[in-house]
N, C-alpha and C positions, 0 to 999 in steps of 0.2 A: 193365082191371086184371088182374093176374097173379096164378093162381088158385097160392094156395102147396098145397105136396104135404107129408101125412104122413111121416114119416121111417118107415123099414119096419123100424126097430128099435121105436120108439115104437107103433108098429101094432100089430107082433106080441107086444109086453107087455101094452098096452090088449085085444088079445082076448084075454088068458089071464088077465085081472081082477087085474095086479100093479101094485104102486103103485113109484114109482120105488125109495123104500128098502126093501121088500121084494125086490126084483130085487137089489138092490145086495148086501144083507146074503143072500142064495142063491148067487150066484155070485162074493161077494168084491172087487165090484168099487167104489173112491170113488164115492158118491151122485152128487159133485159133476161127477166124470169124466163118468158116466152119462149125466148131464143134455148135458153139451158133446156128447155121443156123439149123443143125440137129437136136439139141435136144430141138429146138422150144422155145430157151430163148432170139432171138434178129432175126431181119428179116433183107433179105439183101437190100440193098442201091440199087436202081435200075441198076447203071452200075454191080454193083453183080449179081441181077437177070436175069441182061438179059445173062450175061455169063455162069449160070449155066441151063437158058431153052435150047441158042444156043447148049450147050455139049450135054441135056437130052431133047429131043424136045419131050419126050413124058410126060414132065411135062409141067404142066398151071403155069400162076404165082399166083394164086389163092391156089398152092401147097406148096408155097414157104412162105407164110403168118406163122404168130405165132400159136401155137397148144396149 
């Protein structure tokens, strides 16, 4: 069986102890977008992307892509 991988957005939220609507309502962004963003079923729109490297700059936007 095929070990699924955390999304490196989801990662890097989870170690900064934020809960999805707390990130969301921080950087502006729909809860519900958020969520498609994490679980790698829609990518963000660039003004999204660049909102959620500016929060996490130790993500690429290469991290932010579809899984």
């Amino acid at each position: 069986m095929a070990e699924s991988r955390e999304h490196p957005l989801r990662k890097a939220r989870r170690k900064r102890g934020l809960s999805l609507e707390r990130l969301a309502d921080q950087i502006g962004i729909d809860i519900g977008a958020l969520s498609r963003y994490e679980r790698g079923l829609r990518a963000p729109s660039l003004e999204s992307a660049n909102r959620l490297l500016d929060f996490f700059p130790e993500l690429k936007l290469r991290d932010l892509r579809l899984q």
